[in-house]
N, C-alpha and C positions, 0 to 999 in steps of 0.2 A: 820307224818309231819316233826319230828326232831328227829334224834340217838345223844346217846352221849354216848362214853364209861367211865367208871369209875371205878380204881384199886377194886379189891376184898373186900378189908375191908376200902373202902369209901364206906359211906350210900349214899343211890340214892337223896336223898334229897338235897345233897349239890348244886346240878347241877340242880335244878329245876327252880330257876331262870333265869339260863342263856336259859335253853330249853322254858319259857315261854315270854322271850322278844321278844315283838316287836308282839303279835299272838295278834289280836282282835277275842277275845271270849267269850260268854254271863256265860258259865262255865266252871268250872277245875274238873276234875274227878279223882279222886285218892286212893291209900287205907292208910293203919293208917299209913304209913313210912312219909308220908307224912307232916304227923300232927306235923308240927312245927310252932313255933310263925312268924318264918322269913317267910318260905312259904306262913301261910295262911295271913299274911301284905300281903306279893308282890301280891296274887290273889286278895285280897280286894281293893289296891291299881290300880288294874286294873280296877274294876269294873264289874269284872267276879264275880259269886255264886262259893262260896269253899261247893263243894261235898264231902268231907274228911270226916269217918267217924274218933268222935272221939277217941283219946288213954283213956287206962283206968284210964291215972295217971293225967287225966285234970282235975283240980276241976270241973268248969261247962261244963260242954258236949254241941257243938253247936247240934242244928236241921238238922237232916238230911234228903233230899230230897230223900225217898227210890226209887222212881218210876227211879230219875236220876240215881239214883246211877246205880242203874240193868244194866244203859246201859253199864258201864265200863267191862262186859260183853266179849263186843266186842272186847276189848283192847286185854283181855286175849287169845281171839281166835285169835286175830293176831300174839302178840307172840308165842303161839301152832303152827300158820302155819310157821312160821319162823324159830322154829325146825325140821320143818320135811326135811330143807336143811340139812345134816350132818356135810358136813363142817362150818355152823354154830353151833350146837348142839355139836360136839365133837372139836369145836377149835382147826382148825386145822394149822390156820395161823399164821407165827411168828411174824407180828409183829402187834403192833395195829392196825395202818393205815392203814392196807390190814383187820384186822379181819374188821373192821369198814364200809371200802369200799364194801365189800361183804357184807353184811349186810345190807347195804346202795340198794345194787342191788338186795338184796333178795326183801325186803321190798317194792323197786318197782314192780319186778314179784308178792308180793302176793296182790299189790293195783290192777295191770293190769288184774286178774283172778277175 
């Protein structure tokens, strides 16, 4: 639904926000990078189920929906297909907005197939 790129040693999390504005969704499916206080607000805040499993350093661990979880599944096999473009997988483009824009066109070629 939405890319977003982000430097090397920024965590994927920061930008989770911005990637989940404005999406009407019953839930968010995620893995433990995820697992932050700010995140699992803004999902709650929505009124979406936080699928997040938790980090080990949370005092109380939420409930986790394992049956949903499995489906994030998919996610993973999209990314997979999205490597086997090369010029995505070996970056090959200099500058972001081109790496992005390809990316942006893979990712329709692997929804269209």
């Amino acid at each position: 639904m939405r890319l977003a790129l982000t430097p090397g040693q920024q965590a994927d999390c920061t930008v989770a926000a911005d990637l989940l504005a404005g999406l009407a969704v019953s839930a968010v499916l995620a893995d433990k990078a995820y697992d932050t206080n700010a995140v699992v607000a803004h999902i709650s805040q929505a009124g979406a189920a936080v699928v997040v499993p938790s980090k080990r350093s949370r005092r109380t661990p939420r409930e986790l929906d394992r049956n949903l979880y499995a489906d994030r599944n998919k996610v993973e096999r999209f990314f997979n297909r999205l490597k086997q473009y090369r010029r995505l997988a070996t970056r090959h483009d200099k500058t972001a907005a081109s790496f992005l824009a390809f990316a942006q066109c893979a990712a329709t070629f692997v929804w269209l197939l």
